[in-house]
N, C-alpha and C positions, 0 to 999 in steps of 0.2 A: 609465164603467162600473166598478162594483167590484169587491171576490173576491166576493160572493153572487150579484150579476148573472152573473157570468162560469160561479161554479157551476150556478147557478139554468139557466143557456142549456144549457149543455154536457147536462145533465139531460134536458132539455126536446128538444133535436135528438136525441139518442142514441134516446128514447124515438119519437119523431116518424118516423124514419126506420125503425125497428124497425116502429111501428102499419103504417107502408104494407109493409113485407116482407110481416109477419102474414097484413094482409088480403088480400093475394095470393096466398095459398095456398087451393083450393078447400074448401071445407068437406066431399065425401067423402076428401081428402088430409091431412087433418088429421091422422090415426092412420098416417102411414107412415115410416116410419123407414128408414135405410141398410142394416140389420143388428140380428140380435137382441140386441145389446147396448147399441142406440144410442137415446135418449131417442127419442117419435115429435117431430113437428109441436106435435102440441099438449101434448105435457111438455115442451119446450123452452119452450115460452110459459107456461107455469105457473110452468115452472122461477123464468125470471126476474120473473116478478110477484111470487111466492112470495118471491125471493129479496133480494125490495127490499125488501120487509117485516119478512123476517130480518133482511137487513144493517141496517136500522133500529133494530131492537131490540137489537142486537150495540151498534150505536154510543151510543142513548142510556142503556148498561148497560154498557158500559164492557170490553166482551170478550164471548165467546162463551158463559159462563156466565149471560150475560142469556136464553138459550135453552133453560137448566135450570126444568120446570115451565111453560113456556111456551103459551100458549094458543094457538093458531094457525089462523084462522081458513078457512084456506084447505086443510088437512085434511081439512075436511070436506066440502067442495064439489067436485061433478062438472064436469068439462070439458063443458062445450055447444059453445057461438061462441067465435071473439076478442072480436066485440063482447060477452059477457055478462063472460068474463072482465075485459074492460079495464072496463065500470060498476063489476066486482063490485071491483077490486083499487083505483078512484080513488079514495076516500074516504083510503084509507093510502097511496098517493101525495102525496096534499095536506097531510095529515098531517108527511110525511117531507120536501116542501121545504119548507112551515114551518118545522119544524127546522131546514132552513139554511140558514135567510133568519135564525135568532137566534142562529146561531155567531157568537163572537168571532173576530175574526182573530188574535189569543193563542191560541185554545183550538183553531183549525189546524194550530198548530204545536205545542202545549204538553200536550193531549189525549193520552195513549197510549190503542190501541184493542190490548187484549190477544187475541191467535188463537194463544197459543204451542200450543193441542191440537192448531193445522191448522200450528203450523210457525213463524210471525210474528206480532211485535210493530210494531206502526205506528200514524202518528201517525193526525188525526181526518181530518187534510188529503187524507192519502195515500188513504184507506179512501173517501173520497168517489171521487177518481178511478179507485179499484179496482171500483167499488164499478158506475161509470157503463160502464167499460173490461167487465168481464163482459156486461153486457147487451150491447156493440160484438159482441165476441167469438159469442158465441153465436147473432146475428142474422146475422153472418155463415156461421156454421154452416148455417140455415136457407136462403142461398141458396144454399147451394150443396145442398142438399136439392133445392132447387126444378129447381137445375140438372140433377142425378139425374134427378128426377120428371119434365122433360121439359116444365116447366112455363115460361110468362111470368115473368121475375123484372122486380120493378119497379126503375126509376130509381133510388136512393135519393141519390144525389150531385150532387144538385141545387146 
């Protein structure tokens, strides 16, 4: 197995275990949230679809001014399902690990990804696993939503 295999997995499980959180949320519980300050259900799942697409365009533009004029196509679309979201978001999924399936392994380490407006500078390497680690983070968020809500949380540690 190599570093793309190895990213390409970690990618692939993070999301995997995330779709089954998701789909375990009822779809009238989709809009609930902790508190009025706290993303719902399903802005958390936008959040990170959304956010994969950004991080994408952050990386193959070299910092966060890739997101100056930016087109973004997820602006404009209403939340329905998880299922409409995850058709609507796979196309720039597939996209995004293509890209890192034609990283150099020079350019993992040799890449800076500039975010000094959010604080840090980091390599191409780092930003992948930042990048997989937020989506971790926030699905975990969502179970414990679930836990709140009173609901089934699924297995995910299979």
């Amino acid at each position: 197995m190599n570093v793309h295999d190895l990213i390409i997995l970690n990618f692939e499980e993070v999301r995997r275990r995330s779709v089954k959180a998701w789909k375990a949320i009822p779809q009238q519980m989709l809009n609930w949230k902790p508190d009025e300050d706290a993303f719902t259900c399903a802005e958390m799942i936008r959040h990170l679809l959304e956010g994969e697409f950004l991080y994408y365009q952050i990386l193959i533009g070299g910092g966060s001014k890739a997101l100056t004029d930016l087109s973004n196509p997820f602006e404009s679309k209403e939340f329905t399902t998880v299922d409409d979201e995850l058709t609507f978001a796979q196309p720039y999924r597939e996209e995004f690990l293509k890209y890192i399936k034609s990283i150099s392994i020079n350019d993992l380490e040799n890449i800076k990804i500039d975010r000094s407006d959010v604080g840090y500078v980091r390599t191409l390497g780092d930003m992948l696993l930042r990048i997989a680690y937020h989506e971790s983070v926030h699905t975990g968020q969502l179970l414990d939503y679930m836990r709140t809500m009173g609901i089934d949380r699924p297995k995910i540690w299979d």
